[in-house]
C-alpha positions in Angstrom: 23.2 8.9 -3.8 19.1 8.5 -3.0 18.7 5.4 -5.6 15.4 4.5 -5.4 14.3 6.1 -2.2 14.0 9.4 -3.8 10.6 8.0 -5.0 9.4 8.6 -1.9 9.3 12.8 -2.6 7.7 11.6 -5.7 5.0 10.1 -4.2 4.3 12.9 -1.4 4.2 15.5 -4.3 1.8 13.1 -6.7 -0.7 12.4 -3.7 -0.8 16.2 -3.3 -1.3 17.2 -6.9 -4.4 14.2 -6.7 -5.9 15.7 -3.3 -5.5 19.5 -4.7 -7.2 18.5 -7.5 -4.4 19.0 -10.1 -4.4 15.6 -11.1 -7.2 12.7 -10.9 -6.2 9.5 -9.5 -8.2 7.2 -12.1 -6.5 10.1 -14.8 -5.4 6.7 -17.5 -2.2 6.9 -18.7 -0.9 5.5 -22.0 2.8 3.8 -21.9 4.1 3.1 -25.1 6.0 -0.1 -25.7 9.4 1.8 -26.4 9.1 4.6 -23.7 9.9 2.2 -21.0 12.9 2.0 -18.6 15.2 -0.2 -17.4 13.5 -2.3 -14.5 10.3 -3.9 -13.0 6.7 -3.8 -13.2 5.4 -2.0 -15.9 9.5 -1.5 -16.9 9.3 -5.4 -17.7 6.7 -5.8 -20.0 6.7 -5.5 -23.7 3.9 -4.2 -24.8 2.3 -1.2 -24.5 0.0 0.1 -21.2 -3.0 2.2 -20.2 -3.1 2.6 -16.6 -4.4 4.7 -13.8 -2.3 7.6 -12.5 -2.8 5.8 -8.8 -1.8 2.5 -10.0 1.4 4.2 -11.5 1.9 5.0 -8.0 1.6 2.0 -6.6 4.1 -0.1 -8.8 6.3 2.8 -8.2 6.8 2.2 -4.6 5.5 -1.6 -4.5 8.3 -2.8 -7.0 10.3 0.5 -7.5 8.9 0.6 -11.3 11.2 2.9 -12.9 8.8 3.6 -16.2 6.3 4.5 -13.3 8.1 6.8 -11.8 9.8 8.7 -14.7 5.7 9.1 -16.2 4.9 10.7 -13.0 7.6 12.4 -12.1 6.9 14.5 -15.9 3.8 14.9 -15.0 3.8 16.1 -11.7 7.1 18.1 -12.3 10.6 17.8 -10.9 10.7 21.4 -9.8 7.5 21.2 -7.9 8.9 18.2 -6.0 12.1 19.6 -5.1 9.7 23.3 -4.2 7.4 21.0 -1.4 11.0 19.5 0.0 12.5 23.0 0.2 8.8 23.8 2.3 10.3 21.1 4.4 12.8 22.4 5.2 14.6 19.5 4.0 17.7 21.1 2.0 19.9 18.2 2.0 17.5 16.6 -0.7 17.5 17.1 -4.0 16.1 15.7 -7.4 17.6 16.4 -10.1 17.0 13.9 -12.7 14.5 11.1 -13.1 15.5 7.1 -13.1 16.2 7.6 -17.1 18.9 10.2 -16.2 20.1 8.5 -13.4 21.3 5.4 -15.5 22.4 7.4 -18.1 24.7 9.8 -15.8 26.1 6.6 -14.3 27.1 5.5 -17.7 28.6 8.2 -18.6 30.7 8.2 -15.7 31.6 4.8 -17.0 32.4 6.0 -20.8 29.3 3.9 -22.0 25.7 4.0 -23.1 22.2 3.7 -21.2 21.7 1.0 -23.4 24.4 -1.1 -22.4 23.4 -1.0 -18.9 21.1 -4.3 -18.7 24.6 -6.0 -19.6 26.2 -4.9 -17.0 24.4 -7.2 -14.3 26.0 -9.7 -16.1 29.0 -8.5 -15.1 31.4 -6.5 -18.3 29.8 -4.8 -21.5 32.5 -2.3 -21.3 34.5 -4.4 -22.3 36.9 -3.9 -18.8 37.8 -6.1 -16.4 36.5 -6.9 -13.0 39.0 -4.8 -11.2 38.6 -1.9 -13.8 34.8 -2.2 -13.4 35.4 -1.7 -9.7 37.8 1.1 -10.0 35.5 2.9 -12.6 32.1 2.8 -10.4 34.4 3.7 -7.4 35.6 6.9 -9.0 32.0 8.1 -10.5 30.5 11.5 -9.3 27.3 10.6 -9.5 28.0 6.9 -7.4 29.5 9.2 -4.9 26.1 11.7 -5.1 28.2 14.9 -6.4 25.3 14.8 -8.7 21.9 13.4 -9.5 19.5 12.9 -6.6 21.2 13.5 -3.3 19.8 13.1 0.2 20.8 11.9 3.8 19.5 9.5 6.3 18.5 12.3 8.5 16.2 14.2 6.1 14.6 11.1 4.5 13.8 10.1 8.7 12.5 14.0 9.0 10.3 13.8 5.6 9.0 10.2 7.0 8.0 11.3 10.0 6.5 14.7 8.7 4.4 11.9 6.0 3.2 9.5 9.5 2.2 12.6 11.5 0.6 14.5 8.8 2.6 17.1 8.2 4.4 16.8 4.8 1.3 17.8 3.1 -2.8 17.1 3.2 -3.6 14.6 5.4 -5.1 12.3 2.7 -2.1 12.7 0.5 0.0 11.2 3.8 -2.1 8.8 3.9 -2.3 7.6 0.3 1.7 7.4 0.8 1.8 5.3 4.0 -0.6 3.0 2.4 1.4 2.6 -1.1 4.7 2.5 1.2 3.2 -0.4 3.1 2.8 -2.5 0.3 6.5 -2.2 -1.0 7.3 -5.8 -2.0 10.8 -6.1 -0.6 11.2 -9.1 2.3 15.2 -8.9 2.4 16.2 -5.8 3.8 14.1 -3.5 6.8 11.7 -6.4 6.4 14.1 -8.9 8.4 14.9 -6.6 10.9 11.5 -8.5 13.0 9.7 -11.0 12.3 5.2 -11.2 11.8 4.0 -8.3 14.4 5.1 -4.7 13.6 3.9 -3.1 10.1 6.9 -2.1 8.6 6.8 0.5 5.4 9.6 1.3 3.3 11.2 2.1 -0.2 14.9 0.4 -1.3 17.3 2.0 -3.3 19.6 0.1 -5.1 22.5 0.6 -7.8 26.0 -0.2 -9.7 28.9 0.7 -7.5 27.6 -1.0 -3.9 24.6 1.9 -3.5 22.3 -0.1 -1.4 19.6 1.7 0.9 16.3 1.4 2.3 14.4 4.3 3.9 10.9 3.0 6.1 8.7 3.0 9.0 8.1 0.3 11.8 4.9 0.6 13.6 4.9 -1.8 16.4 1.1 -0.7 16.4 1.1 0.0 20.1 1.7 3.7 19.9 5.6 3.1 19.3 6.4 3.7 15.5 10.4 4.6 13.9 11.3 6.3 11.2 14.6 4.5 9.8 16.7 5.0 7.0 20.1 3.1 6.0 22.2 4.4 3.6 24.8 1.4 3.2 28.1 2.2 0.4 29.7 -1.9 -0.2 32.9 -2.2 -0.8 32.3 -4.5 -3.9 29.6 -4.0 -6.4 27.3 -7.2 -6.6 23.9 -6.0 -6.9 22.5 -9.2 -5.3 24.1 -9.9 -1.9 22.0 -11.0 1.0 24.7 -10.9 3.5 24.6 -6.8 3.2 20.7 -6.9 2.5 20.7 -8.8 6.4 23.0 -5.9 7.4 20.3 -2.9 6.7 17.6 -5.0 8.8 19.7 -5.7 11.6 21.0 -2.1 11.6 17.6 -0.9 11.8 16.4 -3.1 14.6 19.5 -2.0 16.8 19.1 1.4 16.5 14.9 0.8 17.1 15.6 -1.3 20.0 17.8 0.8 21.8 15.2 3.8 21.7 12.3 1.2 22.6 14.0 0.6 25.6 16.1 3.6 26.3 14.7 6.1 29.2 16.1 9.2 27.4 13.2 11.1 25.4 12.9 10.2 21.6 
């Protein structure tokens, strides 16, 4: 299961549409108070919002706004993202539903309600218990990404390094992605794999049933830059945990390290 990361295609398809002149970046968009989603940003507030189509972009990868993303994602089109992966060549990805359907799948794997699912941080609106909860996300098809949006590691490293070199689409539209992806607020994962020096880039991807990812770049801005991506399944299903959070950095910076300083060609 992608998570969040899957707004990563989003964005590459969006910044397309904008430099082929199918959409305008300062395009306003009008969110009403009771079309939003689940989430933060734009997802958080409570009354209604008029914003630019870039801006949409941005909270979508700065914060991983969900009501961001599912207005783009409409107006750019599902099947024209999943046609410009396919160009890719990247066929282990796929996006099938938007963050709306994505919630709503979940709960219905876990015989509830979308509605119900803000509860469910707080731990049992299902009325089941802790170990029922647990057994109940660890049997769900779309936790275990036999549906939904589906992806690998190596294919979200591929369509990274095809967006840093240029290659996943217009040059400007790459590069409106790197800069949105630079500014992804999110200090506890990929972020702690160094400390101040290297520019690091990413997207996280987070949900019920252990689902915790992050998908990024680190430029040591020397000529040396990494595509990463950690795809990490918990065994329990907290969603805040900083002891697995620590685990995707440190992850990241062993594999990094070792090609830093390995001889073999990378």
């Amino acid at each position: 299961m992608t998570a969040s990361t899957y707004k990563v295609a989003v964005a590459l398809e969006v910044a397309c549409q904008i430099v082929d002149g199918e959409l305008s970046a300062t395009q306003r968009v009008h969110i009403p108070a009771d079309e939003k989603r689940l989430g933060n940003g734009i997802s958080g507030t409570r009354d209604e919002v008029d914003i630019s189509v870039r801006d949409l972009m941005l909270l979508m990868m700065q914060v991983s706004d969900n009501t961001a993303t599912d207005t783009l994602q409409a107006m750019v089109g599902t099947d024209r993202i999943n046609a410009r992966l396919a160009s890719l060549g990247l066929t282990e990805t796929i996006v099938r539903l938007d963050c709306d359907g994505i919630i709503a799948e979940v709960m219905a794997d876990l015989g509830g309600h979308a509605d119900e699912l803000d509860d469910l941080q707080g731990g049992d609106p299902l009325g089941l218990g802790p170990d029922q909860i647990k057994a109940a996300l660890a049997a769900s098809p779309a936790l275990a990404g036999e549906t939904g949006n589906v992806s690998t590691a190596r294919d979200m490293t591929r369509l990274l390094r095809m967006i840093w070199t240029d290659t996943a689409g217009p040059a400007a539209a790459c590069d409106h992605v790197r800069t949105v992806m630079s500014h992804q607020f999110a200090p506890h994962r990929l972020s702690t794999s160094y400390k101040d020096g290297p520019l690091i880039s990413g997207k996280t991807g987070t949900f019920w049933g252990g689902i915790r990812n992050e998908v990024g770049v680190v430029d040591f801005r020397d000529g040396e830059r990494f595509a990463v991506a950690v795809f990490l399944r918990q065994e329990g299903y907290d969603l805040r945990d900083a002891g697995a959070d620590a685990v995707i950095g440190e992850v990241a910076r062993l594999a990094i390290d070792h090609l830093r300083h390995s001889s073999s060609p990378r």
